[in-house]
DOVEX-874983 format. One line per field, with one value per residue (C-alpha): x, y, z; residue number from 1. Coordinates in steps of 0.5 Angstrom, whole numbers, plus 500, padded with zeros to 3 digits. Example, Ala and Ser with C-alpha at 12.3 -4.5 7.8 and 13.67 -1.06 7.14 Angstrom:
2
x: [525; 527]
y: [491; 498]
z: [516; 514]
nr: [1; 2]
***
This chain:
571
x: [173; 172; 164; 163; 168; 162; 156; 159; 161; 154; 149; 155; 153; 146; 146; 150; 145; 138; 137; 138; 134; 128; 129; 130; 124; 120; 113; 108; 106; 103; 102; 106; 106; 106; 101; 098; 097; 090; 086; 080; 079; 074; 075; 075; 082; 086; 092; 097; 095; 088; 089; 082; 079; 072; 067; 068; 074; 070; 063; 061; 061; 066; 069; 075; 082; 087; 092; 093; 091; 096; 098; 098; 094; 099; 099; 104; 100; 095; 093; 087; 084; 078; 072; 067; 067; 061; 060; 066; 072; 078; 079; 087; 089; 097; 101; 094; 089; 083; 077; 071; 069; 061; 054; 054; 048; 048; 041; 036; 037; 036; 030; 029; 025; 029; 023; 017; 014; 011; 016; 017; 014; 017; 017; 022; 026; 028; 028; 033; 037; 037; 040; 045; 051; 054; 059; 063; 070; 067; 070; 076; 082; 088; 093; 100; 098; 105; 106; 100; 102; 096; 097; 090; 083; 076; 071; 064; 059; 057; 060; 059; 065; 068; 071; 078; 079; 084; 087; 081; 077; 070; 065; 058; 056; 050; 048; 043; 041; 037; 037; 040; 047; 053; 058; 065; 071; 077; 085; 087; 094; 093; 085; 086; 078; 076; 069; 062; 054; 048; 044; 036; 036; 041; 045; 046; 049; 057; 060; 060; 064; 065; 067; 067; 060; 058; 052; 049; 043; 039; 033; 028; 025; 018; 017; 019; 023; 030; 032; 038; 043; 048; 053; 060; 066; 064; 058; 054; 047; 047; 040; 036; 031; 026; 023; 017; 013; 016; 022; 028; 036; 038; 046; 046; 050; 049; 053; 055; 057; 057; 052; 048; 047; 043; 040; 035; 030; 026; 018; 018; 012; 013; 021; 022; 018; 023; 027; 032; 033; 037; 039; 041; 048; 048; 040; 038; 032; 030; 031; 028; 025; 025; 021; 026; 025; 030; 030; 035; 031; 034; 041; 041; 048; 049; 043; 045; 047; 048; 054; 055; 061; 062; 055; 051; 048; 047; 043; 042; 035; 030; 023; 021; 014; 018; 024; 028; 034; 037; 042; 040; 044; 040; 042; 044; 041; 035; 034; 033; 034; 041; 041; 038; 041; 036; 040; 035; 032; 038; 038; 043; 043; 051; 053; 056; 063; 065; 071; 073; 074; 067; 062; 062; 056; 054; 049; 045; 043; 037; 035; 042; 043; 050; 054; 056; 060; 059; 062; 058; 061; 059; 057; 052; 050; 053; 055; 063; 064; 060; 064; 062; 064; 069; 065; 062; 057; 054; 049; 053; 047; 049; 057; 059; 065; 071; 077; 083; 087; 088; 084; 076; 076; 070; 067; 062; 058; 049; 043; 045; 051; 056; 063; 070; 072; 075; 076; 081; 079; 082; 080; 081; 076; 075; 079; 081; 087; 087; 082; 084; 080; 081; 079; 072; 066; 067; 061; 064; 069; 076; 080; 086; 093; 099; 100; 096; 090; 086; 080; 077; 073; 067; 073; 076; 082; 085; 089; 094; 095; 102; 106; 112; 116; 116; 118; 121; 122; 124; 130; 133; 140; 144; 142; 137; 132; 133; 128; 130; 126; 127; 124; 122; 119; 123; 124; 128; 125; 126; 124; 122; 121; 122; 120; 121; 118; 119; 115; 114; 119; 117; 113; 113; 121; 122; 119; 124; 122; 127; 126; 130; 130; 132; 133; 133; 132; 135; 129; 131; 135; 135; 137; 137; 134; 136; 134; 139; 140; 134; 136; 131; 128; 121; 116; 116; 113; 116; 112; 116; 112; 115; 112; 114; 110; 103; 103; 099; 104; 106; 107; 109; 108; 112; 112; 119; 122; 129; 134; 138; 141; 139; 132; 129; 123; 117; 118]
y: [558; 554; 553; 561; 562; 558; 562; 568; 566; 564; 569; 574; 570; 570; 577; 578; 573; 572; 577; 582; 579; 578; 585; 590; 587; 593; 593; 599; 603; 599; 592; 586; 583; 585; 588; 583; 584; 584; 586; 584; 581; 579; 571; 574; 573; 578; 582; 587; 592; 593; 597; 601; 599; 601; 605; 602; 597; 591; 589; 587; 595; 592; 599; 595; 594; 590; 596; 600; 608; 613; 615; 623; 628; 630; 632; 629; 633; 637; 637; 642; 638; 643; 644; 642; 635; 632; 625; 621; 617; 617; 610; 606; 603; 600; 606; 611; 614; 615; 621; 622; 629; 626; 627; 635; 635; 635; 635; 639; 646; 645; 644; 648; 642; 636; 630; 633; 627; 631; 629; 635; 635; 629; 635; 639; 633; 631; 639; 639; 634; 635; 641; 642; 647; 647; 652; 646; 642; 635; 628; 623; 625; 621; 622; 619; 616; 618; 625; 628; 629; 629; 623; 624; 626; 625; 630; 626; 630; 628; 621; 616; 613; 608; 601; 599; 591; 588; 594; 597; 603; 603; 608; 611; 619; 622; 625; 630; 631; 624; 625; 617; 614; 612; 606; 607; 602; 606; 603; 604; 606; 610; 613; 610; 609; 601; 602; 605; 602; 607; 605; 608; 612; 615; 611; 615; 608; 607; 602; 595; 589; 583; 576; 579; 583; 590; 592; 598; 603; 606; 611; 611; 618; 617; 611; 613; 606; 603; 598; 594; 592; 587; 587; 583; 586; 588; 591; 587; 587; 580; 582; 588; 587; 592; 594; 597; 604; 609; 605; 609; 605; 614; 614; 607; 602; 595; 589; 582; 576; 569; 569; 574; 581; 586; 593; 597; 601; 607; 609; 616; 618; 616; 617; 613; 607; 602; 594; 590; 586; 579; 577; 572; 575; 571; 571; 577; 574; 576; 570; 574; 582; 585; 592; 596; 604; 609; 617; 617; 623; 628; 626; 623; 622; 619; 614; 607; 602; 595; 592; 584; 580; 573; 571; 576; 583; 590; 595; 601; 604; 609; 609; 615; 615; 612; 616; 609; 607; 600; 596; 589; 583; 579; 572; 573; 567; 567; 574; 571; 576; 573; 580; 587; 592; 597; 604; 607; 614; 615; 617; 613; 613; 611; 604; 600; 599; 591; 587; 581; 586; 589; 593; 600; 606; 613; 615; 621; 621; 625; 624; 626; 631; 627; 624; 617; 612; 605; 598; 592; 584; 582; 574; 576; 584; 585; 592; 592; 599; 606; 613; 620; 624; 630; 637; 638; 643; 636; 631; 625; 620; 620; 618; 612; 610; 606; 602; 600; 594; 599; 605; 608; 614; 619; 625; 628; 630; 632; 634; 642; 643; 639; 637; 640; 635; 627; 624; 618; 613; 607; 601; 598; 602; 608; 614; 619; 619; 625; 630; 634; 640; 641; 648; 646; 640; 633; 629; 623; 618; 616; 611; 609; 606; 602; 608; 612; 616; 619; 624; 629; 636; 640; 645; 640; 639; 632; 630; 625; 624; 620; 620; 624; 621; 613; 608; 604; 597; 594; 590; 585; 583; 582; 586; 590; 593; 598; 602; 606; 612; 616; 623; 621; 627; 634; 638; 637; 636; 638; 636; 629; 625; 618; 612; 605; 600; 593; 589; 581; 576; 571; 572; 580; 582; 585; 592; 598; 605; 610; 616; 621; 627; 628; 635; 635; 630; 632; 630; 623; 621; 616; 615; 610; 609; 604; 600; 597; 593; 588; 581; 575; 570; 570; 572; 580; 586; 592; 599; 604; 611; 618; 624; 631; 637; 639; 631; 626; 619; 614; 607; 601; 594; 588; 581; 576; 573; 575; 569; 570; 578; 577; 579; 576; 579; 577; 579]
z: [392; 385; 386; 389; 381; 378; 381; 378; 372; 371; 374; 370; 363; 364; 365; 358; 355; 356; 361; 356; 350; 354; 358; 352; 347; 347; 350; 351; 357; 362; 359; 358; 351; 343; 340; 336; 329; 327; 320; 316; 309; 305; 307; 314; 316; 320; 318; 320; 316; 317; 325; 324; 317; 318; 322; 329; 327; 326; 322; 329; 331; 337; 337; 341; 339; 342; 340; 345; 346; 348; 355; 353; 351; 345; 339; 335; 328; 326; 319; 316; 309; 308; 309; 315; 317; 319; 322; 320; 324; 321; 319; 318; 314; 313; 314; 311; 314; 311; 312; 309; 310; 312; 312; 314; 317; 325; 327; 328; 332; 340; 342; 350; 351; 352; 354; 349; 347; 340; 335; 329; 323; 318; 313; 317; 318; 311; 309; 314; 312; 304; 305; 300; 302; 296; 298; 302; 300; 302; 300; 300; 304; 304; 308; 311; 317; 322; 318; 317; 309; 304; 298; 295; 295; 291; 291; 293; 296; 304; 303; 308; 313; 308; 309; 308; 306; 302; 300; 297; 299; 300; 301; 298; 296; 295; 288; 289; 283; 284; 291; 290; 292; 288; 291; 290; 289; 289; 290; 297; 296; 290; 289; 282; 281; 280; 279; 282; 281; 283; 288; 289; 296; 300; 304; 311; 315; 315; 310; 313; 310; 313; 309; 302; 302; 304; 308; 307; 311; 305; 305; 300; 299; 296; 301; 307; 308; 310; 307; 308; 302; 301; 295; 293; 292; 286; 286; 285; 288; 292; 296; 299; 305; 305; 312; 314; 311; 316; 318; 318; 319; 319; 321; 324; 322; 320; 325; 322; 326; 323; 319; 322; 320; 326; 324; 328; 325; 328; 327; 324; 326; 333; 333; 340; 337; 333; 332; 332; 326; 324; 317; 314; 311; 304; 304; 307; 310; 317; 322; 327; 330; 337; 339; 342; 344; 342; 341; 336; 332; 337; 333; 328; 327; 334; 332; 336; 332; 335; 337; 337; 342; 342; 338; 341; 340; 345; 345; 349; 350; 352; 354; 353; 357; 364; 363; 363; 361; 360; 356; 352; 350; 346; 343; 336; 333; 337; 339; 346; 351; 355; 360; 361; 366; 368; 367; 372; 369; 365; 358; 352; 345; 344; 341; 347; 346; 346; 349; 354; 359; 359; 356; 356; 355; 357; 359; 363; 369; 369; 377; 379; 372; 371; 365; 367; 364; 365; 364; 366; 364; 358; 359; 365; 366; 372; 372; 374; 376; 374; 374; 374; 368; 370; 370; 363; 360; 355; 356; 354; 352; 344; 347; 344; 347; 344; 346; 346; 350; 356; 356; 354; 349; 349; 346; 350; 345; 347; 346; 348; 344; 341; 344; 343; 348; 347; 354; 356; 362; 364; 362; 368; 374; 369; 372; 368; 364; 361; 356; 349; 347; 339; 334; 334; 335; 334; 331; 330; 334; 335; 332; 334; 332; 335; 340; 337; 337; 330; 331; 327; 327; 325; 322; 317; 322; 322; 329; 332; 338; 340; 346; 347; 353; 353; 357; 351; 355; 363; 364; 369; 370; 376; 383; 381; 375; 370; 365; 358; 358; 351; 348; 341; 339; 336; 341; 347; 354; 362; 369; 368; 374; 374; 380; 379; 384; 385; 390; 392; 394; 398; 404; 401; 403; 397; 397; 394; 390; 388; 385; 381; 376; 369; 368; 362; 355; 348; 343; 340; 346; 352; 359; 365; 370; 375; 382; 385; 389; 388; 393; 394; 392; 388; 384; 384; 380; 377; 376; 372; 372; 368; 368; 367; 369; 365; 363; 366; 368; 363; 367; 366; 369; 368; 372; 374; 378; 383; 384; 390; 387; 379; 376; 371; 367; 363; 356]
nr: [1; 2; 3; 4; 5; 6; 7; 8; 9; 10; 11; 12; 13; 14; 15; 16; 17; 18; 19; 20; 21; 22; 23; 24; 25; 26; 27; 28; 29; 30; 31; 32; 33; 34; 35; 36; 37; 38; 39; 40; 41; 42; 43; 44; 45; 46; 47; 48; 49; 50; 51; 52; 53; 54; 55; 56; 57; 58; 59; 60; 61; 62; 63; 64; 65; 66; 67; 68; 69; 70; 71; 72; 73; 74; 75; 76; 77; 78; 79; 80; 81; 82; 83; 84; 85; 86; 87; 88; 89; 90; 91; 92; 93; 94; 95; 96; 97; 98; 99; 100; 101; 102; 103; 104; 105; 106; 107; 108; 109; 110; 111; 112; 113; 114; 115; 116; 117; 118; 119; 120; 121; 122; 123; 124; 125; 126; 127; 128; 129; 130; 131; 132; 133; 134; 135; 136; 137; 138; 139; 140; 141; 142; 143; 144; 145; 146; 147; 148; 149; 150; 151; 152; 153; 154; 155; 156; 157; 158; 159; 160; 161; 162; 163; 164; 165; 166; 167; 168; 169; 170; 171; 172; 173; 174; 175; 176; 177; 178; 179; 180; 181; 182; 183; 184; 185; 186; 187; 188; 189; 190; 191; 192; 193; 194; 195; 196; 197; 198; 199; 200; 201; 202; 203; 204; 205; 206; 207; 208; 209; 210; 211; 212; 213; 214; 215; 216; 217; 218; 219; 220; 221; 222; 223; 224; 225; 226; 227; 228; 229; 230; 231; 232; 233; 234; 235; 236; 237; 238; 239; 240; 241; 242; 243; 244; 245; 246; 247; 248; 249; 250; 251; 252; 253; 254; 255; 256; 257; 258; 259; 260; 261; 262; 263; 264; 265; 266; 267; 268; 269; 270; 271; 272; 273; 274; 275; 276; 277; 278; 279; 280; 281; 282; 283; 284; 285; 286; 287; 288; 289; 290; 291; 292; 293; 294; 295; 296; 297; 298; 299; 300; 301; 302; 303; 304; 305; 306; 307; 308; 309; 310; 311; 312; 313; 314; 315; 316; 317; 318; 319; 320; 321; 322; 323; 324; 325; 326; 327; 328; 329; 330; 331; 332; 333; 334; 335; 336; 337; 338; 339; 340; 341; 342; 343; 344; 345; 346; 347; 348; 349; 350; 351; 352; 353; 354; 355; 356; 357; 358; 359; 360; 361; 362; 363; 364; 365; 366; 367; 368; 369; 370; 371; 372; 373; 374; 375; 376; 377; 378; 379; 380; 381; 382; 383; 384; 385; 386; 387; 388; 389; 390; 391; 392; 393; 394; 395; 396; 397; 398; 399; 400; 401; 402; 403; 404; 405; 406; 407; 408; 409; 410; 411; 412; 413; 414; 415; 416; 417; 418; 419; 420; 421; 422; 423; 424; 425; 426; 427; 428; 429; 430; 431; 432; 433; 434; 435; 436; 437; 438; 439; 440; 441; 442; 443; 444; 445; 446; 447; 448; 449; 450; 451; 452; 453; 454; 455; 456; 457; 458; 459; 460; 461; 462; 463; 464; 465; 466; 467; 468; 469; 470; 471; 472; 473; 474; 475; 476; 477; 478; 479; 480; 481; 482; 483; 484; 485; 486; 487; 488; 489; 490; 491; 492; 493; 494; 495; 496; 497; 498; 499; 500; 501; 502; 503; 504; 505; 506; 507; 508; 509; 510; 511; 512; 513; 514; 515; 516; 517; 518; 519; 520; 521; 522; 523; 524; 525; 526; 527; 528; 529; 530; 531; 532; 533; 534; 535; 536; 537; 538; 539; 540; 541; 542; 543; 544; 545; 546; 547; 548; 549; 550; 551; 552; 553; 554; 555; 556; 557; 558; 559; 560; 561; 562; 563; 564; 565; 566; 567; 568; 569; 570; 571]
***
């Protein structure tokens, strides 16, 4: 009888101590640890409060983030700040969100022929995009990123996507009354002006910093030429690397990794026909060039950049005389090519998003007339799986995908229109999660926050997506598991149906599921849910989905272990 007492009182101890701490650490749907903190400064060092501090997060243009996106469509706010907004992703910084109103030009009117191989005028080209509608609110705009709550704006005219790093904005505008650029420097929290230099040309490319330099895309009007430009945190010009006569960077942005920086450029007579560049980052000397093709003239906005993981550098391309399609990735330091995958007669001009897990790219399927999305592993090629996209009226080759730590946001957007759509798949398989329709187009990309999502369109206004209903944390204890789902919206929700699964066990005993409804829930609040009685013994997983109608399912995922009648859980 004493030892039964004994067994008691432990198994009651361990649920009141450590079953509960570990239990109730609070972790997001559908994955098993803590956000890790991540940042860029000038030294190169991650921080916390850097979650999406340029173009596509990183200088590497990963477009990846280990943060993780938002299991609904919901939109937490929506903020109107004025005027169009033309290519821009709204970049997070601490507890801001930064947007620049963008380069308004969207490209050249949609031609009916999609493949003619003629390309326009270079006259009508640079006419289109020096058009100056004055009549326009372009500049800076800063708002609080959890209300939507303006802080602070500049007026700039057509300012680029800028760069947020040790809690300073940078960002270039273009002056048209020399037709140049002007590098901004302004304080983060404040817009207090720090300082500004002129530069000769426009700069059309995204601000890219990474280890105390800022690299930047320029056109220079009387040559027909890019350049690439390298300056300190201070303004001051370290280098400019010149590229070939008729060499345009357009809208692309430059990629760092270690001491190198990749840019690709396209021939403006022929238009399909280009490189891709590396560079040393203190130097600016070029280390080596590969010819690449592309056919970024039919959006200029869309123009692929490269993307570099792990020392190396992808590139989508486009033949245009074989109709073929392929995905790159050359050796950073030498431009070896390490693999390429044949994409077939699919047309993409997107820059692939990058992370362990895989690569990811659009393209278009001109065979079977379909958007695809693919994700291939990023050390050998191998394609991993290939989705059709759901129904939609866009040619998606210009779509570049971007991704947090379990899904893949996409914005369709195409040679025939424009999109008004973002798309969110699952990381793992590529399933549709959800989709979103906004007021107006979306020339740019997604950023994303902790649990968040950050887009902008055509229209000026400003969105942030966050889930409503969550699955706050899943908990062990004695005889069985519980999960605390809570409302953290305003407004009070009803019909939420809740299902908690526990599988394993030894030899698989262990194979429970309950289901149940809460009629409704009071904005703010929380509730329960329980499973029980959970008796075995060993390693178990338990899945905890919430959905309500008109919602797609949230879900959570935790392993642990079950010791006779108590489950323990990984935190």
């Amino acid at each position: 009888m004493n030892k039964k007492i004994v067994l008691v009182v432990t198994l009651v101890v361990l649920s009141a101590t450590v079953i509960p701490v570990t239990g109730l650490l609070p972790t997001k749907a559908g994955v098993l640890s803590q956000i890790p903190e991540q940042s860029v400064d000038t030294s190169g060092i991650l921080r916390a409060d850097a979650l999406w501090p340029m173009f596509r997060n990183d200088a590497g243009n990963s477009g990846c983030t280990e943060n993780y996106a938002t299991n609904t469509n919901h939109i937490a706010w929506q903020k109107y700040v004025g005027g169009e907004i033309g290519e821009s992703t709204p970049i997070l910084y601490d507890d801001k969100l930064y947007v620049s109103s963008g380069w308004y030009y969207k490209g050249l009117p949609k031609l009916s022929d999609l493949l003619n191989p003629s390309p326009p005028p270079v006259s009508e080209i640079l006419n289109t995009l020096l058009e100056h509608p004055s009549d326009l609110m372009q500049g800076l705009f800063c708002l609080n990123a959890d209300t939507g709550e303006s802080l602070w704006n500049k007026s700039l005219e057509y300012p680029s996507n800028p760069a947020v790093v040790n809690d300073k904005v940078y960002i270039t505008a273009i002056d048209f009354d020399t037709y140049n650029t002007i590098l901004y420097c302004f304080d983060a929290a404040t817009g207090e002006h720090q300082w500004q230099v002129p530069i000769t040309g426009l700069v059309l490319s995204p601000t890219i910093v990474s280890d105390g330099k800022i690299f930047l895309n320029c056109l220079d009007l009387y040559s027909y030429a890019s350049s690439i430009k390298c300056f300190d945190l201070s303004g001051i010009q370290l280098w400019s690397r010149p590229f070939g006569m008729y060499e345009l960077a357009w809208f692309s942005a430059p990629a760092v990794s270690g001491e190198n920086v990749f840019c690709i450029t396209m021939d403006l007579y022929s238009y399909y026909e280009g490189k891709l560049y590396c560079l040393n980052t203190d130097t600016g000397a070029i280390r080596w060039s590969k010819q690449i093709s592309s056919v970024g003239f039919l959006m200029y906005y869309s123009t692929t950049s490269p993307a570099c993981f792990n020392g190396n550098v992808y590139v989508l391309e486009f033949d245009l005389y074989t109709y073929g399609g392929s995905l790159k990735c050359f050796n950073g330091d030498t431009g070896a090519i390490e693999w390429n995958y044949n994409l077939g007669t699919s047309i993409a001009i997107g820059t692939p998003a990058i992370c362990e897990e895989g690569v990811y790219v659009s393209a278009f399927d001109l065979n079977a007339y379909s958007n695809r999305l693919y994700c291939f592993n990023p050390a050998t090629g191998t394609l991993l799986w290939t989705v059709m996209f759901p129904y939609s009226p866009y040619m998606s080759f210009g779509a570049s995908p971007v991704c947090s730590a379990d899904k893949i946001l996409l914005i369709p957007g195409g040679y025939y229109d424009y999109s008004m759509q973002l798309y969110c798949f699952e990381k793992e398989n590529g399933s549709e999660a959800w989709n979103l329709t906004v007021d107006s187009y979306i020339l740019g990309a997604p950023s994303i926050g902790e649990n968040r999502v950050y887009l902008v369109d055509n229209s000026g206004q400003v969105y942030m997506l966050e889930d409503v209903l969550k699955i706050q944390s899943v908990m062990g204890g004695v005889l069985g598991v519980k999960a605390l789902i809570q409302n953290t919206g305003d407004t009070d929700l009803s019909d939420i149906t809740w299902t908690i699964t526990v599988k394993g066990g030894l030899l698989g005993m262990i194979n429970r599921t309950r289901t149940a409804l809460i009629p409704e829930l009071r904005a703010g609040k929380s509730k329960i849910a329980l499973l029980l009685p959970i008796i075995g013994v060993g390693a178990i997983e338990v899945m905890v989905t919430a959905t309500m109608p008109n919602m797609n399912i949230i879900k959570m995922t935790r392993q642990g272990v079950v010791l006779g009648s108590v489950c323990l859980l990984t935190p």
